[in-house]
Backbone as XML, in Angstrom:
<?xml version="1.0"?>
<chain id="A" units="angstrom">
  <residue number="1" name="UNK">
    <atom name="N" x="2.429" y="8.685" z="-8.576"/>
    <atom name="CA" x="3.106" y="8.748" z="-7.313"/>
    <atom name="C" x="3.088" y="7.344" z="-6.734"/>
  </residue>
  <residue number="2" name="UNK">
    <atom name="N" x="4.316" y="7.090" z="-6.231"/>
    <atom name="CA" x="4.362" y="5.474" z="-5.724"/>
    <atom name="C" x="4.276" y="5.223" z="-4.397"/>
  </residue>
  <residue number="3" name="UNK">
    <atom name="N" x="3.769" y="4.833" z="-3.415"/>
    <atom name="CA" x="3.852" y="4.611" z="-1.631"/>
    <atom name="C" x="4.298" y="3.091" z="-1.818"/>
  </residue>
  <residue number="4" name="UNK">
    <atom name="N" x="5.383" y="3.128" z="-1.447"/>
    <atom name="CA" x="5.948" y="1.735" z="-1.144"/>
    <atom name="C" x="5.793" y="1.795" z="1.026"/>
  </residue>
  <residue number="5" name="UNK">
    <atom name="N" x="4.963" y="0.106" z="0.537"/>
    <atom name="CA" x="4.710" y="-0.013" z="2.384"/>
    <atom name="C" x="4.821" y="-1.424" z="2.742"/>
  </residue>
  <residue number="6" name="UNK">
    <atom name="N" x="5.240" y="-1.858" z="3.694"/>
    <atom name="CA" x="5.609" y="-3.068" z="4.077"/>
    <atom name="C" x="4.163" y="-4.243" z="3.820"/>
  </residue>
  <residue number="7" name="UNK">
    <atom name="N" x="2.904" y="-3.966" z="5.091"/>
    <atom name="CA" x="1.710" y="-3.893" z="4.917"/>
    <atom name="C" x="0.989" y="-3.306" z="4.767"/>
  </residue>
  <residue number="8" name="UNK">
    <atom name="N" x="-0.586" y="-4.610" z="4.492"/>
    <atom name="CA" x="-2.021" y="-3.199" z="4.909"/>
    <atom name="C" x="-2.669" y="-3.502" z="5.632"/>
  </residue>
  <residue number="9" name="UNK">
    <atom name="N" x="-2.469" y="-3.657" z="7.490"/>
    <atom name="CA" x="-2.931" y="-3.986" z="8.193"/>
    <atom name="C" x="-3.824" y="-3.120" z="8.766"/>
  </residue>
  <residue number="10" name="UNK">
    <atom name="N" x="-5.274" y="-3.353" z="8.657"/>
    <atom name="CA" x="-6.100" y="-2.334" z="9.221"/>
    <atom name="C" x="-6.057" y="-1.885" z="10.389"/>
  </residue>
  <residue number="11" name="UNK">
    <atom name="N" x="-5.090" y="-2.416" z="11.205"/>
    <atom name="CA" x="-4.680" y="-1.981" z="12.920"/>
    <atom name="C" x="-3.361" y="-0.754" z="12.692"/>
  </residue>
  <residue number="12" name="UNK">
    <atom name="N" x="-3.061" y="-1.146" z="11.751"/>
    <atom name="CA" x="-1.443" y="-0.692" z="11.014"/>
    <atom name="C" x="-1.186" y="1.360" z="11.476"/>
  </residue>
  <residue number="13" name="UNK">
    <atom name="N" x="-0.976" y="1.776" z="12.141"/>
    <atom name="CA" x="-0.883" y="3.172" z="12.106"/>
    <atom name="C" x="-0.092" y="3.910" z="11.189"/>
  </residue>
  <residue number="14" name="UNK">
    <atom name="N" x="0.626" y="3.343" z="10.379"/>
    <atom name="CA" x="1.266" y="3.774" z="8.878"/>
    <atom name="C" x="0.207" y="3.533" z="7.508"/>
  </residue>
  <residue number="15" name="UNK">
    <atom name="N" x="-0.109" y="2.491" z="7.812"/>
    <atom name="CA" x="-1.214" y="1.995" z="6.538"/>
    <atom name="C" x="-2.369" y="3.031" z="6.951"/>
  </residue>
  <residue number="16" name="UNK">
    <atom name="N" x="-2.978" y="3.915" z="8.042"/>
    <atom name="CA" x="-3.790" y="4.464" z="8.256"/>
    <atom name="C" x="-3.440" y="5.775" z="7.661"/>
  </residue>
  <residue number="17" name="UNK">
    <atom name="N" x="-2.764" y="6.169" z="8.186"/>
    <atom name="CA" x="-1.799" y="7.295" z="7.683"/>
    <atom name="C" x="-1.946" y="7.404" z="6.307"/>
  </residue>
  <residue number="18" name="UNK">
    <atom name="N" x="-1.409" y="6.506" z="5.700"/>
    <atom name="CA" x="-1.138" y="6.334" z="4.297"/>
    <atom name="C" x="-2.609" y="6.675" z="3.184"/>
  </residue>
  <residue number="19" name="UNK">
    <atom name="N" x="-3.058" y="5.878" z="3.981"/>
    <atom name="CA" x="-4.659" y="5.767" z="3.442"/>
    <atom name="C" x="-5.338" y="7.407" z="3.576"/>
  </residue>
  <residue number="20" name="UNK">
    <atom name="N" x="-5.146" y="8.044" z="4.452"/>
    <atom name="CA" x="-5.706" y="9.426" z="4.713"/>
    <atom name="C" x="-4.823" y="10.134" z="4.288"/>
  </residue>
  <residue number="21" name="UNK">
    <atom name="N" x="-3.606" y="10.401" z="3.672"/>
    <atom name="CA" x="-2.953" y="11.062" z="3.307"/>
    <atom name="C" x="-3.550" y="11.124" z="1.718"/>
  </residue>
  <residue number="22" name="UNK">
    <atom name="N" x="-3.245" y="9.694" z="0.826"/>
    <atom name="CA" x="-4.132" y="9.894" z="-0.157"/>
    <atom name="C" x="-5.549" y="9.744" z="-0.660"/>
  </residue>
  <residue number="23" name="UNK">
    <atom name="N" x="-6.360" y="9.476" z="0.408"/>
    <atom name="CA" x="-7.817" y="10.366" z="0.538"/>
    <atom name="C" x="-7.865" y="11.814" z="0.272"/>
  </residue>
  <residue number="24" name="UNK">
    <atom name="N" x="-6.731" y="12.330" z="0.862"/>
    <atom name="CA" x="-6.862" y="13.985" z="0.839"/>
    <atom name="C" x="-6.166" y="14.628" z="-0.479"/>
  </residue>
  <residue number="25" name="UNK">
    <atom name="N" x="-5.953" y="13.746" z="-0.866"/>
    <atom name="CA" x="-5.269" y="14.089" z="-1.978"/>
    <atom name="C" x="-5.883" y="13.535" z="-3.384"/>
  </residue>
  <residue number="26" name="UNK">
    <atom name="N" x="-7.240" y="13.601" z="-4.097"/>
    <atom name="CA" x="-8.161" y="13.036" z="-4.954"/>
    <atom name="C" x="-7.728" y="13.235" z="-5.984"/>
  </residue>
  <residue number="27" name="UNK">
    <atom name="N" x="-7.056" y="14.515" z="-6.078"/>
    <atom name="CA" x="-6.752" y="15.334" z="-7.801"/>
    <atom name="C" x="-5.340" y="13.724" z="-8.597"/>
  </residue>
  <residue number="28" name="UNK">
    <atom name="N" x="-4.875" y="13.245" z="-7.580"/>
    <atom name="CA" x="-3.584" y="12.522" z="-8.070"/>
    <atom name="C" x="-4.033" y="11.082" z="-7.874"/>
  </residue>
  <residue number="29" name="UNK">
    <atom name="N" x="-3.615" y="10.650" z="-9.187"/>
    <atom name="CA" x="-3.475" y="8.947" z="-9.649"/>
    <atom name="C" x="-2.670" y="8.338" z="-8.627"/>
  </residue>
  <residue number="30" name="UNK">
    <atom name="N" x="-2.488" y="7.348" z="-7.557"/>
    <atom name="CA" x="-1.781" y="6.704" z="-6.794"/>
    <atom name="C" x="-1.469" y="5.588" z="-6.787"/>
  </residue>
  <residue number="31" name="UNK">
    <atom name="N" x="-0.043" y="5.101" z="-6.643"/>
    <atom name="CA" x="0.199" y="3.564" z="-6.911"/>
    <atom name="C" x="0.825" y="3.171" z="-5.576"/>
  </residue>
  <residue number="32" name="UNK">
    <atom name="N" x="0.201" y="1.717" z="-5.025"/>
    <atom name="CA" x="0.659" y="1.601" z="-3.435"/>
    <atom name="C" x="1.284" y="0.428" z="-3.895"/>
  </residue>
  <residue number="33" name="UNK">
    <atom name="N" x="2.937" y="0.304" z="-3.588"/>
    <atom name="CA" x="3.082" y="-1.023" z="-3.578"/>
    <atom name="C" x="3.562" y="-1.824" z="-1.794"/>
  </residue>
  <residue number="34" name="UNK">
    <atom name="N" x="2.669" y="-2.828" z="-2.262"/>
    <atom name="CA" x="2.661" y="-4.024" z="-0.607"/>
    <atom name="C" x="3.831" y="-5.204" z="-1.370"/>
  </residue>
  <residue number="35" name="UNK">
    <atom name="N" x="4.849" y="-4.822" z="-0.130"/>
    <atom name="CA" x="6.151" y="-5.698" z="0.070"/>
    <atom name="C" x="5.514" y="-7.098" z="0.725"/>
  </residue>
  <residue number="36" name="UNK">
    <atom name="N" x="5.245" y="-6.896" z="1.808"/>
    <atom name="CA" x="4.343" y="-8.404" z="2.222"/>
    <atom name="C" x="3.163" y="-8.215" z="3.043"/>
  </residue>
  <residue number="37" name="UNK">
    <atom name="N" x="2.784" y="-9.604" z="3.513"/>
    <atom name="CA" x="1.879" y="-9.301" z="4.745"/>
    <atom name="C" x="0.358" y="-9.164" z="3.995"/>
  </residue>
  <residue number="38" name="UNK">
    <atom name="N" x="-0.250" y="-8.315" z="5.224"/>
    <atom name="CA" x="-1.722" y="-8.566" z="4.750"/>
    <atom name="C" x="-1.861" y="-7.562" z="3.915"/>
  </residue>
  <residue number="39" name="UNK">
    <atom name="N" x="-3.964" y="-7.312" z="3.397"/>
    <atom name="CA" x="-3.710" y="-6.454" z="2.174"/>
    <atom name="C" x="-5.349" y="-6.430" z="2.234"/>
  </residue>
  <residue number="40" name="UNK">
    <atom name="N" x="-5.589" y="-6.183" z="4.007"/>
    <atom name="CA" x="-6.647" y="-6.013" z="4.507"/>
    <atom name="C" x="-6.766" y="-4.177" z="4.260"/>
  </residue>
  <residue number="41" name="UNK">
    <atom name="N" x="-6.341" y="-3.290" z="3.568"/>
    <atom name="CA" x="-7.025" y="-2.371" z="3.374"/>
    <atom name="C" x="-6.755" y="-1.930" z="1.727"/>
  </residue>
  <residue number="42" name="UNK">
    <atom name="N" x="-6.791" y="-2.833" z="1.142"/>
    <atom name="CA" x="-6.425" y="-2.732" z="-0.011"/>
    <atom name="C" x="-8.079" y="-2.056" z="-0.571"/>
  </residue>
  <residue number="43" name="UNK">
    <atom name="N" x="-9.028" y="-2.529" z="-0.083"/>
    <atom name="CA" x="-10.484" y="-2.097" z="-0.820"/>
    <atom name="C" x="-10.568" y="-0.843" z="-0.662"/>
  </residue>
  <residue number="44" name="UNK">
    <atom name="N" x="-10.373" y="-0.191" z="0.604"/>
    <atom name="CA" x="-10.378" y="0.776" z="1.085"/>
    <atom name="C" x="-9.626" y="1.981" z="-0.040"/>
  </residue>
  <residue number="45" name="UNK">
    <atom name="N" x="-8.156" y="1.191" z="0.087"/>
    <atom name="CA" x="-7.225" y="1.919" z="-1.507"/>
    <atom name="C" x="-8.037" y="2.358" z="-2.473"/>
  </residue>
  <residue number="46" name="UNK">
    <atom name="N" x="-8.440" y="1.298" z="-2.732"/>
    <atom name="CA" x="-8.933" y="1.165" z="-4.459"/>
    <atom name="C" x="-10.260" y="2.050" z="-4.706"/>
  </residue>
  <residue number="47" name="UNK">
    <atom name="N" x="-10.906" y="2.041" z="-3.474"/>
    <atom name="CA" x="-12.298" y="2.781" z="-3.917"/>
    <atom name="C" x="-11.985" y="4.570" z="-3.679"/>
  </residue>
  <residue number="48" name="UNK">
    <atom name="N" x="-10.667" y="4.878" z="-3.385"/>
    <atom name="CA" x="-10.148" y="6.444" z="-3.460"/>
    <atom name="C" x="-8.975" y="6.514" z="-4.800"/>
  </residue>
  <residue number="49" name="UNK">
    <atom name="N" x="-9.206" y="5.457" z="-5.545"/>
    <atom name="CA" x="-8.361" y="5.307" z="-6.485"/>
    <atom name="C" x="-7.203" y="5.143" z="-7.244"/>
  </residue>
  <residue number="50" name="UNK">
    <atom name="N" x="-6.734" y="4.670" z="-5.923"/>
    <atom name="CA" x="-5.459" y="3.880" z="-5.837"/>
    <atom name="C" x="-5.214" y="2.548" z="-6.197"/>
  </residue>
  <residue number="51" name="UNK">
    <atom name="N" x="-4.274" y="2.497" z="-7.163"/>
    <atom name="CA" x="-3.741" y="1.001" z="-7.199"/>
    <atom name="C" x="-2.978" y="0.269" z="-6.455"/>
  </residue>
  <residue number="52" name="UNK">
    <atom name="N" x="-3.500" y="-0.514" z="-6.436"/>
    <atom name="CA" x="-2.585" y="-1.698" z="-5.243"/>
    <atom name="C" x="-1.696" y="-3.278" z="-5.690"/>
  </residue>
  <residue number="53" name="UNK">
    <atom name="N" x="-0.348" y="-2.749" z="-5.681"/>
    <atom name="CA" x="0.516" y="-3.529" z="-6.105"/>
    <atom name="C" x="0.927" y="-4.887" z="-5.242"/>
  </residue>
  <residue number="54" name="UNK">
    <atom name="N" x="0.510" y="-5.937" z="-5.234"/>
    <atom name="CA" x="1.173" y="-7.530" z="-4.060"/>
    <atom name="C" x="3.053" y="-7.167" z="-4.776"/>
  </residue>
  <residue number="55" name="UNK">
    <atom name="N" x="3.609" y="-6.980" z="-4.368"/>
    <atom name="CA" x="4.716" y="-7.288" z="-4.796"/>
    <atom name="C" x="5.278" y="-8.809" z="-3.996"/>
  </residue>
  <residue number="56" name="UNK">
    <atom name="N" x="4.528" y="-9.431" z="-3.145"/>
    <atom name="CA" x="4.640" y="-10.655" z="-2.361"/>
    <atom name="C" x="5.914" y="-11.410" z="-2.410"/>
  </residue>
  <residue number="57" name="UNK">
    <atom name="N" x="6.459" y="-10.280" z="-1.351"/>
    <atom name="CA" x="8.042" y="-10.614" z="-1.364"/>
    <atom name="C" x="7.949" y="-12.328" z="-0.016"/>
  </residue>
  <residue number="58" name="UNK">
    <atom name="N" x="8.800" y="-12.484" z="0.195"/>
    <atom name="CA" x="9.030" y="-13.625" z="1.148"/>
    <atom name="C" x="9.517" y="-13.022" z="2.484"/>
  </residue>
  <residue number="59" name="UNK">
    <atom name="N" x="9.766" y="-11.760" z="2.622"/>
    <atom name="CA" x="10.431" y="-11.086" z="3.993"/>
    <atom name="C" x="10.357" y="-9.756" z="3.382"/>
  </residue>
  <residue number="60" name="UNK">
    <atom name="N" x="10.364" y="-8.690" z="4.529"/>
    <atom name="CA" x="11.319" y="-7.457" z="3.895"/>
    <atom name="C" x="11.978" y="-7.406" z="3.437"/>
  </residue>
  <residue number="61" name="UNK">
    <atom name="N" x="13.253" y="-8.449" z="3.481"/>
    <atom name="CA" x="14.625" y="-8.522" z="2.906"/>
    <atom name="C" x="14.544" y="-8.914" z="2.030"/>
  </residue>
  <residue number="62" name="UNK">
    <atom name="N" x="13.762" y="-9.673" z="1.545"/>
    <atom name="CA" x="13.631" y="-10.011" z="-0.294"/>
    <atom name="C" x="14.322" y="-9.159" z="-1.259"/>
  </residue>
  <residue number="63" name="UNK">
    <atom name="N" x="15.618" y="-9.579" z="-1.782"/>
    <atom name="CA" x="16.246" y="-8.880" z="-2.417"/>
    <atom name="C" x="15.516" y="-8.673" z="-3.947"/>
  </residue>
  <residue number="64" name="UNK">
    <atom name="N" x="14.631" y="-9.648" z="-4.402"/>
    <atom name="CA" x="13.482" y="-9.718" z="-5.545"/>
    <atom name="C" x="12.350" y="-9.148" z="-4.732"/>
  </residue>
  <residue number="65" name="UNK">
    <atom name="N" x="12.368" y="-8.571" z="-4.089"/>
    <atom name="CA" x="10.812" y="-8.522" z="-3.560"/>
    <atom name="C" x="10.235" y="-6.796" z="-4.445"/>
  </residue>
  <residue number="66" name="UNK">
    <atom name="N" x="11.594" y="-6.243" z="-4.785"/>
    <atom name="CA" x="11.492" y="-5.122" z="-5.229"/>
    <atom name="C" x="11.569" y="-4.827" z="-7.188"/>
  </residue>
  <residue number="67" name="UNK">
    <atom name="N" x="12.327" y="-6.342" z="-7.234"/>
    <atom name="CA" x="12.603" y="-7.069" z="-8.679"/>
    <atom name="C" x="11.102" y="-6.982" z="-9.615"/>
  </residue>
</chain>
């Protein structure tokens, strides 16, 4: 399963979201990909077993950012 998200700002109320959505969900392999920005809850990801993708676009609009 893929969560594509802009950031992972630990203030972030989507990245929180995100993060407790697949906490609750243990039985499934998860792949997060980060378009830009920070990637301040990336540890957090990883230790519920999620992978965490930098796709380290240059903007949202990065037409490669998804490349």
């Amino acid at each position: 399963m893929l969560h594509l998200i802009s950031t992972l700002e630990k203030a972030g109320g989507a990245q929180r979201l995100l993060l407790s959505i697949l906490a609750g969900l243990p039985q499934y392999r998860h792949t997060v990909a980060v378009l830009t920005g920070a990637l301040e809850l990336r540890s957090e990801l990883e230790a519920i077993g999620a992978t965490v993708l930098d796709l380290r676009a240059r903007s949202l609009f990065d037409p490669f950012g998804v490349w």
